[in-house]
C-alpha distance (Angstrom), angle and dihedral (degrees) to the residues before:
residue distance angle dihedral
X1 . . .
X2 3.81 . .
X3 3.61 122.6 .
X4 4.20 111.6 -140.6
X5 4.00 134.3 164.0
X6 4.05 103.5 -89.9
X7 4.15 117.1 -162.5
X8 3.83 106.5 -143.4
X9 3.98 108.6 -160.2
X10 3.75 119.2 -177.9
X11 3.27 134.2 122.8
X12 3.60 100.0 -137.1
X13 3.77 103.5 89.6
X14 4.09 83.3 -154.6
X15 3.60 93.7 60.6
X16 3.88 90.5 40.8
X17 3.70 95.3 58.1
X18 4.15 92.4 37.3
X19 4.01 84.8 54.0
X20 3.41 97.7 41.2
X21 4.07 92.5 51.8
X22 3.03 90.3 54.5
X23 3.94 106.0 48.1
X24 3.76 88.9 44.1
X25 3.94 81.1 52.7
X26 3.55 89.0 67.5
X27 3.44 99.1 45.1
X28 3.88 98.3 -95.4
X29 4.05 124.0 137.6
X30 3.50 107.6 -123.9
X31 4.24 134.0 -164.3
X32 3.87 121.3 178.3
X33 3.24 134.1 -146.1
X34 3.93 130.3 -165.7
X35 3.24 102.0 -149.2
X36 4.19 152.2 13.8
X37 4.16 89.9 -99.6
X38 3.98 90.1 39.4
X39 4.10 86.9 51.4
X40 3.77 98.1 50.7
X41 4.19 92.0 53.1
X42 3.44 96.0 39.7
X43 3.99 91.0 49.3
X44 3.82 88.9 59.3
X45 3.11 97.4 52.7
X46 4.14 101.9 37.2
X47 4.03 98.0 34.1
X48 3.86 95.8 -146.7
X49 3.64 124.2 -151.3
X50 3.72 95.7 -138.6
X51 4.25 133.5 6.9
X52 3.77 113.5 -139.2
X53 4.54 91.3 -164.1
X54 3.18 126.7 -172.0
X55 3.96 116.0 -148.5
X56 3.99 105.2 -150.9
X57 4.12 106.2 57.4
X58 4.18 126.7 124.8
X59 3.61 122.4 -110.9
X60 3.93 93.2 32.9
X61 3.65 126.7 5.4
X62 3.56 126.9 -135.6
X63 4.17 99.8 -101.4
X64 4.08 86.6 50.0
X65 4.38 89.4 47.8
X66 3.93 89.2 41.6
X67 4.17 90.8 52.9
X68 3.43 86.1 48.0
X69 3.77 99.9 50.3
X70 3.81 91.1 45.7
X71 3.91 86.7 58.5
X72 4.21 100.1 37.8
X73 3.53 95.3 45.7
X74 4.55 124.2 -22.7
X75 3.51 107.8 -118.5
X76 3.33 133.4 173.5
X77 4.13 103.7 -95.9
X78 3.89 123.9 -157.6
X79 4.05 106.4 -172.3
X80 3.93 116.9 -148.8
X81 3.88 98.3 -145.3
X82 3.99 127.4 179.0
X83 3.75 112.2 -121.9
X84 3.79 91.6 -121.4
X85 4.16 115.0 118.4
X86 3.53 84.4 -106.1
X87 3.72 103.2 58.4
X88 3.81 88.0 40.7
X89 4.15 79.5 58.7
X90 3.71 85.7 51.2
X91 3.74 102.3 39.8
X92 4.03 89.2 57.0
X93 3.94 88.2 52.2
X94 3.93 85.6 51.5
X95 3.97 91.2 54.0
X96 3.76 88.2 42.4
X97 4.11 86.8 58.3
X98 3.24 97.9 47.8
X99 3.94 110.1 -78.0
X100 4.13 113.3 144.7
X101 3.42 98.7 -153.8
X102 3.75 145.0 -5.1
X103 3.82 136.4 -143.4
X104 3.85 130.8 -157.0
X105 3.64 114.8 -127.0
X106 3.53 125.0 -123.0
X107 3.57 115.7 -91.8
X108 4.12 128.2 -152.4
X109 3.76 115.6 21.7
X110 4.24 100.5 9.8
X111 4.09 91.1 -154.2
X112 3.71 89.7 45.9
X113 3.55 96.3 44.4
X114 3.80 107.2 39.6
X115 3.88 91.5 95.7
X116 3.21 91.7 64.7
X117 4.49 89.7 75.0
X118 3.42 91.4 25.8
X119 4.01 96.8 105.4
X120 3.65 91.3 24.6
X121 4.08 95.6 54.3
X122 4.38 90.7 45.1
X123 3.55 88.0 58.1
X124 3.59 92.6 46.3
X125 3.58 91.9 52.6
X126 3.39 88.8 45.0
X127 4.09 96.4 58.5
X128 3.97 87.4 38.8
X129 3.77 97.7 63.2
X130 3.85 87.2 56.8
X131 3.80 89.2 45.1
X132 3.77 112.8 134.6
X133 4.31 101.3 -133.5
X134 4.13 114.9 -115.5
X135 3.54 120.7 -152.7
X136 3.96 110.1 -106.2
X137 4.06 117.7 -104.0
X138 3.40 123.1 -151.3
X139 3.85 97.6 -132.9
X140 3.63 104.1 -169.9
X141 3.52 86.7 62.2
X142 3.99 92.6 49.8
X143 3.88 86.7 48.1
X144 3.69 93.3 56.1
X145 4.19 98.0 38.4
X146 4.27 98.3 35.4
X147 3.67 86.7 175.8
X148 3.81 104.7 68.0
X149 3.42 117.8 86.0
X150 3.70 121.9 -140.1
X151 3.89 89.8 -151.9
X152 3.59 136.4 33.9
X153 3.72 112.8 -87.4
X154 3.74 128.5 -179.2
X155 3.23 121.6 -78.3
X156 3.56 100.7 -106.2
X157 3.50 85.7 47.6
X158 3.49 94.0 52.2
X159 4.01 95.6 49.5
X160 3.40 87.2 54.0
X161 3.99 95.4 53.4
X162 3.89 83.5 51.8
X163 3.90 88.5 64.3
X164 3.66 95.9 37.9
X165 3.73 103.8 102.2
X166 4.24 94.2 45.8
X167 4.03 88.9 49.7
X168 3.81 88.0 54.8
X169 3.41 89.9 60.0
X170 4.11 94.3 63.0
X171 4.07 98.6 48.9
X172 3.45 105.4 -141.8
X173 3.89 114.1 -113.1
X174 4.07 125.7 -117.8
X175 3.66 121.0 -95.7
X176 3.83 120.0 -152.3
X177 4.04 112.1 -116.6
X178 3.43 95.1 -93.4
X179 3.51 92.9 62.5
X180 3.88 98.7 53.3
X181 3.76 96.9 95.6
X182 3.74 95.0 -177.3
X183 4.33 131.5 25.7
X184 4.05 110.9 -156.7
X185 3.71 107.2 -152.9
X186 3.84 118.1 -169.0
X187 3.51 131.7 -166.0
X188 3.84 130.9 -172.1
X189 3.87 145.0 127.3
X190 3.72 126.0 170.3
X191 4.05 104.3 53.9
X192 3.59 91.7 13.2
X193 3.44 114.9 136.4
X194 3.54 97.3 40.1
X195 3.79 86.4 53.0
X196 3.55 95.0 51.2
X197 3.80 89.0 58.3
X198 3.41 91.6 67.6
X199 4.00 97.7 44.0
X200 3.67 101.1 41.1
X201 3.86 105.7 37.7
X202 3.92 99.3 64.7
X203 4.14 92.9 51.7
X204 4.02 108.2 93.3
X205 3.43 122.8 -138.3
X206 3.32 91.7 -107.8
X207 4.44 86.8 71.2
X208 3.92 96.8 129.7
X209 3.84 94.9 -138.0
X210 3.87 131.6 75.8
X211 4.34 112.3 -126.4
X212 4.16 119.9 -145.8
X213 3.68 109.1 -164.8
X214 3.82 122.3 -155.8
X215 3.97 96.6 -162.3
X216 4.21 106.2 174.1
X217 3.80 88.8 -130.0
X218 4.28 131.0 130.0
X219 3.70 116.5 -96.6
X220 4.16 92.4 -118.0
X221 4.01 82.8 58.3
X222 4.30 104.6 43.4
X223 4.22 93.2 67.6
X224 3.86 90.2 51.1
X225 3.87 91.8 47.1
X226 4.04 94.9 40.5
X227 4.03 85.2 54.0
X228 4.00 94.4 49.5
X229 3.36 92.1 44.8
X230 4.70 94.7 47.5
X231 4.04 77.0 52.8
X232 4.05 95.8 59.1
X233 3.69 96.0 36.3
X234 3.79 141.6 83.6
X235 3.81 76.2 -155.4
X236 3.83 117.3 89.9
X237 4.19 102.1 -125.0
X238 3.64 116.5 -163.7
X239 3.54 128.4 173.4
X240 3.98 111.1 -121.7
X241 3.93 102.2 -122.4
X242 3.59 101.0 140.7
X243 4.17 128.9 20.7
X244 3.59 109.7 -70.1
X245 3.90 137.3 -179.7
X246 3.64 117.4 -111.5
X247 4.02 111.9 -113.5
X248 3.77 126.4 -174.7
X249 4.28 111.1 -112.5
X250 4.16 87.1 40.4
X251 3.37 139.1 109.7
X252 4.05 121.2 -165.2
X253 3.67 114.2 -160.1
X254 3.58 113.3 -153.7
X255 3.72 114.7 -110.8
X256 4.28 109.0 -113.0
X257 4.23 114.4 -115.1
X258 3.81 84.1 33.8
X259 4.14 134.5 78.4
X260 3.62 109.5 -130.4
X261 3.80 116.3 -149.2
X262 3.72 139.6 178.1
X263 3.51 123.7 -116.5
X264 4.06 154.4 155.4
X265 3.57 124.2 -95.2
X266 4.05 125.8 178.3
X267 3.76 90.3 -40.9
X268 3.86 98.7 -34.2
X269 3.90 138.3 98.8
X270 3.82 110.7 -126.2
X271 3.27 143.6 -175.4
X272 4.15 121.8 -132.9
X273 3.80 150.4 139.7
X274 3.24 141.9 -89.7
X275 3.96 137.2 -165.7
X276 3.88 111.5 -90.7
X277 4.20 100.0 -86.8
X278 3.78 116.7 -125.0
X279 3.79 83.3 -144.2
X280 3.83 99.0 72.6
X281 3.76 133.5 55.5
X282 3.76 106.5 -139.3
X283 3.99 121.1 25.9
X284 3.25 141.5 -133.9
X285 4.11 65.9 71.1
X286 3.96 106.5 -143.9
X287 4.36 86.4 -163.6
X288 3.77 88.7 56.3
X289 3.88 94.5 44.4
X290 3.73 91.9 56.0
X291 3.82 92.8 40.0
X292 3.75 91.7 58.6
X293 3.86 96.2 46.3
X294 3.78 86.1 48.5
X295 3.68 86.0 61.8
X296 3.36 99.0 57.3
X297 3.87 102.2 29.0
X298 3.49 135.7 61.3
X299 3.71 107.8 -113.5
X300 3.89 98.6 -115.3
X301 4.14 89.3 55.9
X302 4.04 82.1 66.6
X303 3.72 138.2 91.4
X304 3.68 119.9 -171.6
X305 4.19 107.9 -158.6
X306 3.82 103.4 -170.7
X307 3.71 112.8 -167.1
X308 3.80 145.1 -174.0
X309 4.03 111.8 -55.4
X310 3.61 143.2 127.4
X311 4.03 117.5 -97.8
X312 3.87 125.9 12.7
X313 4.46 102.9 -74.5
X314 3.52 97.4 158.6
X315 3.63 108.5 14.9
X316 3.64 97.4 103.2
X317 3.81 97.8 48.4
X318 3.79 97.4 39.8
X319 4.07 89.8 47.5
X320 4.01 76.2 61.4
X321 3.15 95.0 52.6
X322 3.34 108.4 57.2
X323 3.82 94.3 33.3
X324 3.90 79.2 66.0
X325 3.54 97.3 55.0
X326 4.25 97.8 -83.0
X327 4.24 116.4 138.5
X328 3.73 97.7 -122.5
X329 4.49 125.8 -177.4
X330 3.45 135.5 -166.2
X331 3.62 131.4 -155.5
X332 3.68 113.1 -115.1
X333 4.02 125.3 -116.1
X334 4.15 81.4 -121.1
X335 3.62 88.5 75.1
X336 3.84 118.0 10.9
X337 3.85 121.4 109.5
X338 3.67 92.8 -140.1
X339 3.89 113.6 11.7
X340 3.77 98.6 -151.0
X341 3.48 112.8 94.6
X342 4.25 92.5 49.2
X343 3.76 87.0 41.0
X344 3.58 95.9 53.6
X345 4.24 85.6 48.4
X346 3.66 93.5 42.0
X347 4.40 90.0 44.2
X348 3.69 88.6 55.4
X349 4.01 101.8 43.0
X350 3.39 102.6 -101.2
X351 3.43 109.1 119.3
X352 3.39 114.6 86.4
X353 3.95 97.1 179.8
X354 4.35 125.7 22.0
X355 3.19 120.4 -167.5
X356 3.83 140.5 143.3
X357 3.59 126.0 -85.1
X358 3.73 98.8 -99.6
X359 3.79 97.5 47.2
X360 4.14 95.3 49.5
X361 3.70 90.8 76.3
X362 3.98 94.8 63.1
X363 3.45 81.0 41.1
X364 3.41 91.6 66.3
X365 3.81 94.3 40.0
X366 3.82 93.4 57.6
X367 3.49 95.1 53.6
X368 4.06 86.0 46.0
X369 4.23 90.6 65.5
């Protein structure tokens, strides 16, 4: 594991020390900061590697620090968010601004509990120092104007975003299983949200096939994200708590601590949950969400949409998939956070399209005429 200079702001000098134990533990260098205005001079002037920020401190919060380190000097940002509804609010305002990844902090007794992130925030770290640096967007504005487009889509994408808000006003109505000619499955984790705002935004409601997104996230975090992202899109967005039938104009994100899977139901495809599998490493599993539609679907009424992500979730069954017949895309190195879940698809020939973020949703809209 690589060793790299780690920023540690919070303002509890508890959870400094407990933090900084542990990164110097692992071989890291570590500075602290107390608070948001403390973090931006001290960044300047110490050029960390990676920011570990918490969001809730006095004299400047984390969202107001983070904005400002995105405009002194991009770095990659790791938010330290509680796992109340609010700081799931606040942690997809952090990704918005330019944040690669978030971690929830320990809850109960902090010393007692601090080895409970311990492996999970290294490898964090780890994937964030080879983070790839988005522009910030300003996502109130995005949730008030859904159909601009903070990046450049396609053109078909883009005409489609144009219409977005009008189609939302006519829901479009269910169609049995047998009428879903297509299933889009996505799966991504590092960078993901952000990503996702430039895939699923420029589709109208009118898009003929139903999405299931596998996004590695925790289940306090998936209800917040599902909700930001039903405000931006023509799209209805619902977070997949409970079995649900899949409609066309939806997409069901799968509900974090839980694997989401496709399957049949008297007649109908649905959507539901499963217990986290001992089988697979991170969860919602993207391997198992492909495996299930695969059971149920022929292979060329599948897409496979592998996005930005640390590790290789998905590359096994989506390598399946389109060695069966399936239409299967990876996200390019040009624009993925962390390019190891699309390498690991594209290393093992199982990507039969790669393209950059912006681009995949026209993808997907030329293969929908």
């Amino acid at each position: 594991m690589g060793t790299c200079k780690v920023m540690v702001v919070d303002d509890s000098a508890l959870m400094r020390r407990l933090l900084t134990q542990l990164l110097r533990d692992a071989g890291h260098e570590v500075v602290t900061a107390r608070n948001g205005k403390e973090a931006v001079e001290i960044l300047l002037a110490e050029q960390p590697d990676v920011v570990t920020l918490d969001i809730n401190m006095p004299e400047m919060d984390g969202l107001t620090a983070l904005s400002l380190i995105m405009a002194a000097r991009p770095t990659p940002v790791i938010m330290v968010s509680s796992l109340t509804a609010r700081g799931a609010l606040a942690t997809m305002e952090a990704l918005a601004l330019g944040a690669v990844d978030f971690i929830a902090k320990p809850g109960g007794t902090i010393s007692l509990s601090i080895d409970e992130i311990r492996t999970q925030l290294l490898d964090k770290i780890q994937g964030a120092r080879r983070a790839r640096m988005k522009p910030a967007r300003l996502s109130r504005a995005l949730a008030q104007a859904p159909e601009r487009q903070p990046l450049a889509p396609s053109s078909a994408a883009l005409r489609a975003g144009n219409d977005a808000r009008q189609e939302r006003l006519q829901p479009a109505p269910a169609r049995l299983a047998g009428a879903l000619t297509q299933v889009v499955l996505i799966g991504v984790s590092t960078g993901g949200p952000r990503t996702l705002e430039d895939i699923l935004p420029p589709l109208p409601a009118s898009f003929p096939w139903p999405i299931v997104v596998a996004q590695h996230m925790p289940g306090n975090f998936t209800s917040a994200f599902a909700e930001r992202l039903n405000q931006q899109c023509a799209l209805t967005v619902r977070e997949v708590s409970e079995t649900m039938p899949l409609e066309r104009g939806h997409a069901y994100i799968g509900r974090g601590g839980h694997d989401v899977i496709v399957a049949e139901r008297l007649g109908r495809l649905v959507v539901t949950l499963r217990p986290e599998s001992p089988e697979h490493l991170w969860h919602p599993s993207v391997d198992m969400l492909v495996d299930s539609a695969m059971k149920v679907l022929a292979p060329n009424r599948l897409i496979g949409v592998q996005l930005t992500g640390m590790g290789y979730d998905g590359a096994r069954a989506m390598t399946e998939l389109h060695r069966a017949g399936g239409r299967t895309i990876a996200e390019s190195s040009e624009t993925a956070v962390v390019f190891g879940m699309p390498m690991e698809l594209i290393e093992r020939g199982g990507a039969g399209v790669v393209l950059p973020c912006h681009e995949i949703a026209g993808q997907l809209l030329k293969w929908a005429r």
